[in-house]
N, C-alpha and C positions, 0 to 999 in steps of 0.2 A: 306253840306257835299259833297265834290266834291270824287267820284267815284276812285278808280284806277283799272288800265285794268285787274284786279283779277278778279275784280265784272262783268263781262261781264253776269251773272245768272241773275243778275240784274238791269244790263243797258248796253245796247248792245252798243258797240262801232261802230261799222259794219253796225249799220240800224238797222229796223226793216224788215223780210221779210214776207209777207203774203202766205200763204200757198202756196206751190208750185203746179201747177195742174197735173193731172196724165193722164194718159188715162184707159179705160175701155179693160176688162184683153184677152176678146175674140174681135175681128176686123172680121167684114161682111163688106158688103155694107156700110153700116154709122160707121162712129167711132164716140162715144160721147165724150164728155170731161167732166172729174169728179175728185171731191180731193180725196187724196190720203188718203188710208183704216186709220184706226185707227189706236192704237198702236197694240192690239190683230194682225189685219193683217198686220202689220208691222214684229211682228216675226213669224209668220209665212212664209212671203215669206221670211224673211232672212233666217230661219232654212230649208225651201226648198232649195234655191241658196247654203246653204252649204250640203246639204246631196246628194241633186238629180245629175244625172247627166243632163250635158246640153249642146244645141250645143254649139259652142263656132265663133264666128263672124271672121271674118280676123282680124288680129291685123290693129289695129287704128294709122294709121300714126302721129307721135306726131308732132306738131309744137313746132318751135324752144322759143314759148314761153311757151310751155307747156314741158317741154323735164324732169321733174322728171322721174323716172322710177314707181312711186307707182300709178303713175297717166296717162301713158302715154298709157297704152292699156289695153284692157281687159284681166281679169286675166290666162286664158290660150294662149290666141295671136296664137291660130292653126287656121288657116279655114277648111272649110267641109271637113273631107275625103270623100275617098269612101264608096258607100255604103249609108253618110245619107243626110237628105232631105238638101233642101235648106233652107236657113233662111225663114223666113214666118212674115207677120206683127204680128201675134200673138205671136211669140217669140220676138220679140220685144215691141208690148207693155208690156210682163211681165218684160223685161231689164230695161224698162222707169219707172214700177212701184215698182219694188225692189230697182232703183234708189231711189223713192220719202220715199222710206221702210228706206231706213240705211241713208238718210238725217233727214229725224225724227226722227232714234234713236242717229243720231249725233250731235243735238242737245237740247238733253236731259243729255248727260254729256261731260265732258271737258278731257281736255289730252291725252296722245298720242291716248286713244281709241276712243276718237271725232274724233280725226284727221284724223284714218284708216278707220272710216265709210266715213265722206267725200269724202274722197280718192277713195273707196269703189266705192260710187256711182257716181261719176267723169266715173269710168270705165262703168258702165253699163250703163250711158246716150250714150257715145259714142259705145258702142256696137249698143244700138238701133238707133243709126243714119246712121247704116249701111246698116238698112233698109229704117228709114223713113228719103226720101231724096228729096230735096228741090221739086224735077220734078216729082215723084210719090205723095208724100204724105206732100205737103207744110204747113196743120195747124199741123200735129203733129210733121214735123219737126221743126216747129217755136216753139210749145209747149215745144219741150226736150231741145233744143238747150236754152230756156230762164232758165228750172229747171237745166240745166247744168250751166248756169252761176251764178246762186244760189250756188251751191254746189263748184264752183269755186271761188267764193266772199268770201264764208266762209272757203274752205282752207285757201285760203288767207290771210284773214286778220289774221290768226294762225301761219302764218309761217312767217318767219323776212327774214329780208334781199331780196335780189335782187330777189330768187325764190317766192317770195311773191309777190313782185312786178307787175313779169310776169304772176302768177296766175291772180289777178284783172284785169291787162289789157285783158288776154283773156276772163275772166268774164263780162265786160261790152262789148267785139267785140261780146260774145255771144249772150247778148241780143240785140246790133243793129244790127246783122244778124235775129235776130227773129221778129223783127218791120219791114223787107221787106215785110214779108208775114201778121203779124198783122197789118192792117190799119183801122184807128179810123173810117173809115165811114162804114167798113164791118166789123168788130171785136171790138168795141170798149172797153168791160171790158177786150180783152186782150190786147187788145193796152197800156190801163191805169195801167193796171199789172205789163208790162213791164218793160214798163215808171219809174213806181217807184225803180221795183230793178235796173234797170240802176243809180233810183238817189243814191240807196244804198252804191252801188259799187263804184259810184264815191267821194260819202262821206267818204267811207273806202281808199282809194287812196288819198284823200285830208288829211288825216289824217297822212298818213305817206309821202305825198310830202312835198320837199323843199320851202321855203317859199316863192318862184318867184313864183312855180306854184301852190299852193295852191288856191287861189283867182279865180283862172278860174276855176278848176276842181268845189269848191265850189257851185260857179254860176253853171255850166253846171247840178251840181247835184240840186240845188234849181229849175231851169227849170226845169228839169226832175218831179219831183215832183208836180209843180205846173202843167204840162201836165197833169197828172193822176190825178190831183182833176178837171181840166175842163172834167171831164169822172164821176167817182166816186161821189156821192151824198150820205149825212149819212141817207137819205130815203131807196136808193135802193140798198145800197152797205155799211150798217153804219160801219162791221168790216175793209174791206179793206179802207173804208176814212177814221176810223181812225189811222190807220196803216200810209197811206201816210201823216195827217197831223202832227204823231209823227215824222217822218221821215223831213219832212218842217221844222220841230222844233229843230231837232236836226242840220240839217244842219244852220241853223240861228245862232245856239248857237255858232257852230266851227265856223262862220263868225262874232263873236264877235256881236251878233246884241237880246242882253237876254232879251228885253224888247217885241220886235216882238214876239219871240223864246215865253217867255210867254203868250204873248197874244194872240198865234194860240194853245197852248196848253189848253187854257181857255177856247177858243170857243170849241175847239175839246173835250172837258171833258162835257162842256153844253149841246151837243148832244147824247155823247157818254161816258156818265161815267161810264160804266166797264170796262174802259181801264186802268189797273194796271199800267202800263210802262206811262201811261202817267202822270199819279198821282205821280209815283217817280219820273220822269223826271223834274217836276214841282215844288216837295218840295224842290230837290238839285238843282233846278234854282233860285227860291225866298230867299232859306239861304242862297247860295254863293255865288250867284254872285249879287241879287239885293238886299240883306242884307233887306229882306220883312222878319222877324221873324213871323210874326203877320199873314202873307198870309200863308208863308207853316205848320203853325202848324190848320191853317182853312182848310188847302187843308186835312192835314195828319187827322184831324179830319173826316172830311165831309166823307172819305173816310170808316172810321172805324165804323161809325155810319152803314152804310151796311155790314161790314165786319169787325166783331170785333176780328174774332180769326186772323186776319193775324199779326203775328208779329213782323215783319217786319218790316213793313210799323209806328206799333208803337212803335217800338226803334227809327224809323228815329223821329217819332214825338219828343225825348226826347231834340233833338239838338235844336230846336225853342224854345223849352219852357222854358228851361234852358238859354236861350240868352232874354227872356224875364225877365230875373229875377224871376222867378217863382220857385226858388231855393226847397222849401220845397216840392213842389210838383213832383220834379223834382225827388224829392227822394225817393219820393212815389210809382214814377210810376217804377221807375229802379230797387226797389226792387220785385216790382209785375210783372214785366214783364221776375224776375230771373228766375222763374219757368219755365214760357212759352218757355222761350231761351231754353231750355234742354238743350243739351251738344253741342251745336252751340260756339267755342271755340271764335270766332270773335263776337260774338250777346254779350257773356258774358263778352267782354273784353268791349265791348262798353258802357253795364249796370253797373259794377263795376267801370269804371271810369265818369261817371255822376255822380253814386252815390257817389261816395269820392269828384268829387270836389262840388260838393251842400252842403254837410257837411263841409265843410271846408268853405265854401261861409257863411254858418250858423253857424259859431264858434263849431261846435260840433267833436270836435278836438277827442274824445275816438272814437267814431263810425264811424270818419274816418281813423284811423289808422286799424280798422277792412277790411273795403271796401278794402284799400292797399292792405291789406296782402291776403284777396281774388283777388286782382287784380293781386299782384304777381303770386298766384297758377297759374292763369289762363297764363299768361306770360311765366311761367317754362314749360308749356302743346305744346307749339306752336313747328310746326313741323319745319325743318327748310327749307330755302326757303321761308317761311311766307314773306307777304306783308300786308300791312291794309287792311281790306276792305272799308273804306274810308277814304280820307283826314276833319280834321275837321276845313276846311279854316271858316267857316262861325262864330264858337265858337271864332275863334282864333280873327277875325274881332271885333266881339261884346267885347273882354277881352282887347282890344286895348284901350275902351272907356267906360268900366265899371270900378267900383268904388266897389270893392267887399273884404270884409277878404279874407285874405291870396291871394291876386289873381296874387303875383308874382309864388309861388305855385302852383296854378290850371293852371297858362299860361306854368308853364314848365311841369303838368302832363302831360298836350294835346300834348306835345311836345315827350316827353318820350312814350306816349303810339303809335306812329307812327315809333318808330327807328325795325327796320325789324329785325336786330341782335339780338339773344336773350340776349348775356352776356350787352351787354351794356346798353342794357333796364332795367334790372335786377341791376346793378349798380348806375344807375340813378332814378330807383324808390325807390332804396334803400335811397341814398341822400336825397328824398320829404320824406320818411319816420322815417327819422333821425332828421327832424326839428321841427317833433309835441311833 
């Protein structure tokens, strides 16, 4: 089941990034460095930043690659009047950490109110870099200066066109301005940190570069990557390695290279098998592109055996099983799993069309005319603007070379349940339901 950029909830297009680091909220003599609060302190410093008042930094001279206006200074752009104090490190690290505050809660949900947290905290990194600067305060400038290119990575890859463009590239200058002061032999877990959201950023930029220069961003991104795992050890660092070798993995994939792309996924699951993103990474590599049925429905198993209410994870299982011919079971689980879907309007479009075409693979031509007509409701519900939440190249591959009832019919379901429009969907499922 190959992904489209809807599903980004579900499989990051952009990378993976590992938490972003913060600083500690009072600055003495030593600052430490620490992740950033929870979500409970997440809104609470955002709910502060919006009620309190606060100083407000000089406005932040934008570069001509940064030049939006939502992004371009911080949100009142006055410097100190008279009267109050000077900026101080400690208002700045709370700028660094209400930063790390609305990048957390910017990605926890999508549209334009993702996009304004982002944005959000784009400003307050640059706020506090008007404190911590390169000749006073070199690790925490390196420190904001990388969680700014974070928060610049994922504006980024949100916005099209040429402003997006310019966002990633000052995204990854942010992070190799932050490897001046991170050096592997004096900082090495943040060197390695770096390291990878650099490969991030440049995996998101190889994404939407032309295809001359894709092939080297690529590479530049797969080095990146592999810097941070000569650092990163799944002993002493098991979440950030496996972060970085999902990351390895997925740029392998964009480099057309799915058998590597698998088998760094394999190893990294053998170490590290609570990594969810790598488990689906792995099922929609094995069904679509190495046509392994038999691998991803073991993966999507092994997976459920620890975690059986994810749901998720077992509708993805429905697409291998059903490519295995396991037709009756297929129909089994699509009706057991209607439940669990609640009102998940894509989970239940994806269970009602398993379920009609296994019926139909099964000659049971009445109770699939039913599944239709539930498949239809579900069809009439979709908002518009809909897109799938997956492609189902993998089914489509296997129906190429199966030998199944009706399966000129089930080859144009999968066809029809991917048309984005809703009247033409509804027209053409009308048609598969005209011939039973």
């Amino acid at each position: 089941m190959t992904l489209t950029s809807r599903s980004n909830r579900w499989s990051c297009p952009c990378g993976v990034l590992a938490p972003v680091v913060g600083v500690v909220l009072t600055v003495g003599a030593v600052v430490g460095m620490v992740f950033v609060p929870g979500a409970a302190r997440a809104q609470e410093l955002t709910e502060t930043a919006s009620s309190a008042p606060q100083q407000s930094p000089p406005p932040v001279e934008s570069s001509p690659v940064e030049s939006s206006p939502e992004v371009s200074s911080p949100s009142s752009g006055e410097t100190p009047g008279e009267g109050q104090k000077p900026l101080t490190a400690d208002w700045a690290a709370e700028r660094t950490n209400l930063g790390n505050a609305l990048q957390e809660q910017a990605r926890r949900i999508e549209g334009d109110a993702s996009r304004q947290l982002f944005a959000q905290s784009v400003v307050a990194y640059r706020g506090a870099l008007q404190v911590f600067t390169e000749e006073e305060h070199p690790r925490l400038w390196a420190a904001t200066l990388n969680n700014l290119g974070t928060a610049l990575e994922a504006l980024g890859s949100i916005t099209q066109g040429e402003a997006g463009d310019k966002l990633l590239k000052s995204a990854a200058q942010s992070h190799r301005s932050a490897l001046k002061v991170f050096i592997r032999d004096v900082t090495p877990q943040d060197w390695a940190m770096t390291h990878d959201h650099l490969g991030a950023t440049l995996y998101t930029m190889a994404l939407r570069a032309e295809s001359m220069t894709r092939p080297l961003l690529l590479h530049e991104a797969l080095t990146a990557h592999r810097l941070a795992l000569e650092v990163l050890t799944p002993d002493a660092s098991p979440e950030p390695w496996s972060l970085a070798r999902l990351n390895e993995a997925l740029t392998l994939r964009a480099a057309r290279k799915p058998i590597e792309a698998a088998d760094v996924l394999r190893e990294s699951l053998a170490q590290y098998p609570d990594s969810r993103e790598s488990t689906l990474q792995l099922i929609e590599l094995l069904h679509d592109e190495l046509f392994d049925y038999r691998g991803a429905l073991q993966t999507a198993s092994s997976w459920l055996q620890r975690f059986p209410d994810d749901t998720f994870i077992a509708v993805r299982s429905i697409e291998p099983l059903f490519a295995l011919g396991r037709a009756e079971e297929t129909t089994f689980l699509a009706r057991h799993l209607q439940t669990q879907a609640g009102r998940s309007g894509d989970l239940q479009g994806i269970l009602r069309t398993y379920e009609a075409a296994s019926l139909l693979a099964r000659k049971q031509l009445d109770e699939a005319a039913v599944a239709l007509a539930a498949l239809r409701q579900v069809i009439e519900a979709r908002p518009d603007g809909w897109q799938p939440l997956w492609l189902h190249t993998g089914t489509r591959h296997y129906l190429l070379r199966a030998d199944l009832a009706h399966q000129p019919m089930i080859t144009r379901l999968f066809e029809v349940v991917e048309i984005p429009e809703r009247r033409l969907a509804l027209n053409a499922l009308n048609g598969i339901a005209g011939q039973l």
